[in-house]
C-alpha positions in Angstrom: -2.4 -7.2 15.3 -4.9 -6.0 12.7 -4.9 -4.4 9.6 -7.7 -2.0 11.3 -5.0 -1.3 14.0 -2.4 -0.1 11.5 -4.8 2.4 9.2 -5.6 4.2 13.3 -2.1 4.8 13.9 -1.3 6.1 10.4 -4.1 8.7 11.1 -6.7 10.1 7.8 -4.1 11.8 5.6 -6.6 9.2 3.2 -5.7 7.2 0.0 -3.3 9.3 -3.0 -5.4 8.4 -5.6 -5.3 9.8 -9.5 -7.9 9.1 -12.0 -8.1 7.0 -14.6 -6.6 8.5 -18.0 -4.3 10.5 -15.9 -0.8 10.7 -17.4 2.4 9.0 -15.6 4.0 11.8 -15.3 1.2 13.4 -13.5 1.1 10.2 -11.0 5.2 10.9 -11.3 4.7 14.3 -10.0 2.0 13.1 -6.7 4.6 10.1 -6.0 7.3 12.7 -5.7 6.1 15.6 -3.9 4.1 13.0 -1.5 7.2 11.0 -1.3 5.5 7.6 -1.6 5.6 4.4 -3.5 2.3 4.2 -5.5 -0.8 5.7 -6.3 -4.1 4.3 -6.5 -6.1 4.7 -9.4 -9.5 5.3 -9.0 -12.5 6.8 -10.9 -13.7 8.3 -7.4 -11.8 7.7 -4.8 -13.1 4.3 -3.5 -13.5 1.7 -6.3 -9.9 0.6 -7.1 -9.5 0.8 -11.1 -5.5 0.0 -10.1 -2.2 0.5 -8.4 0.6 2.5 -10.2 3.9 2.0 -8.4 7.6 3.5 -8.8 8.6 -0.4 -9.4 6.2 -0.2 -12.6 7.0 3.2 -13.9 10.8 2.3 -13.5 10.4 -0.8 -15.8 8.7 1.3 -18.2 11.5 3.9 -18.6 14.1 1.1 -18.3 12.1 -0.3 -21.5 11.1 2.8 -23.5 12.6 5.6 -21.8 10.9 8.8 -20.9 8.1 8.5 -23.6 6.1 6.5 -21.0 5.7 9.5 -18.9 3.3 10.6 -21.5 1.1 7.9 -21.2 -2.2 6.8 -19.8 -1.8 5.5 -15.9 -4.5 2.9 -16.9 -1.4 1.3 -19.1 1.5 0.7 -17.0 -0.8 0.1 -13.6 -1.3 -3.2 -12.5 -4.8 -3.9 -12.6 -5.4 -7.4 -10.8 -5.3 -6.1 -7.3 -4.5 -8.1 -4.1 -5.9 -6.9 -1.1 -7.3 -7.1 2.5 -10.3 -6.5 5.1 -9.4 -4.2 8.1 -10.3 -7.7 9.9 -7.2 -9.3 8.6 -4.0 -9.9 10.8 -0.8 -8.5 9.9 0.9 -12.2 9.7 -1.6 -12.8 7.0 -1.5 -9.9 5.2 2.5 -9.9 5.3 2.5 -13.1 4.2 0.5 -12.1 1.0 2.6 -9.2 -0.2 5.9 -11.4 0.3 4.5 -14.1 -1.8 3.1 -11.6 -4.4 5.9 -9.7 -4.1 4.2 -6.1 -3.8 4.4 -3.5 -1.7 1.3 -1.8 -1.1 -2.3 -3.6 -0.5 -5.7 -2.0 -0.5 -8.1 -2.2 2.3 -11.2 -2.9 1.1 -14.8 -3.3 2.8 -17.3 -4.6 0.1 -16.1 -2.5 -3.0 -15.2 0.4 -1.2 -11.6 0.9 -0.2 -11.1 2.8 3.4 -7.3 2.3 3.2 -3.7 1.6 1.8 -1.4 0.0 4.0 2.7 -0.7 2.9 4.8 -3.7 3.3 6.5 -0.5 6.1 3.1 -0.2 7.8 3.2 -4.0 8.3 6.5 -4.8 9.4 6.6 -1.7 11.4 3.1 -2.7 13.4 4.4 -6.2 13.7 7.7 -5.2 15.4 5.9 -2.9 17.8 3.8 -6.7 18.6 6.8 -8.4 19.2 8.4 -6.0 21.5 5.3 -6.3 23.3 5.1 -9.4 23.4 8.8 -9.6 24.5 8.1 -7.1 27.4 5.6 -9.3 28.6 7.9 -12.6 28.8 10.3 -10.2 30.4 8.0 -9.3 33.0 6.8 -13.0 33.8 10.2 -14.1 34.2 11.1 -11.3 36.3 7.7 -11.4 38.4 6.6 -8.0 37.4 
């Protein structure tokens, strides 16, 4: 399957996104009321400054305690981004994100990003594959 497969069946509710110089606890307050795992920050919407996730606002308060939620997003986001093409199987991809060990992977054509797709999205797509794929063998052996 295709990363271009999974951003169809997760339909346009399009990318959470906060700006750069937003405050954490701003980013908090999306991640909460959104209930998801990170936010993308970007100056417009499709260039990808960063990616602020619950994992890196948790080390931060672990760290400093709730002073961080004062700062900038552009301090506690990780700003060397990994991601993908919508052209890009899910193997591939899946691999990535275990190696990296991340979570969430922007989908990116030329600078622009058209999606965000989770480690969930992934597995989730692939399982749907491998029940199909089981079905399949099911129905060869049984002459369907």
């Amino acid at each position: 399957m295709l990363v271009q497969q999974i951003l169809k069946s997760k339909g346009d509710d399009g990318v959470v996104t906060v700006a750069p110089g937003s405050s954490v606890s701003k980013a908090v307050e999306l991640l909460s009321s959104r209930r998801i795992g990170a936010v993308i920050v970007s100056p417009d919407g499709k260039r990808v400054a960063g990616i602020l996730s619950e994992r890196d606002i948790v080390r931060e308060l672990g760290r400093r305690g709730v002073s961080c939620l004062a700062d900038s997003v552009d301090a506690l986001m990780t700003a060397k981004i990994v991601s993908c093409s919508r052209l890009e199987s899910t193997d591939e991809v899946l691999g990535r994100m275990t190696e990296g060990r991340f979570r969430h992977m922007p989908v990116m054509e030329g600078d622009a990003m058209v999606g965000l797709i989770s480690i969930g999205d992934v597995v989730k797509a692939r399982m749907m594959e491998l029940a199909a794929e089981k079905d399949a063998l099911e129905g060869m052996i049984k002459g369907f």
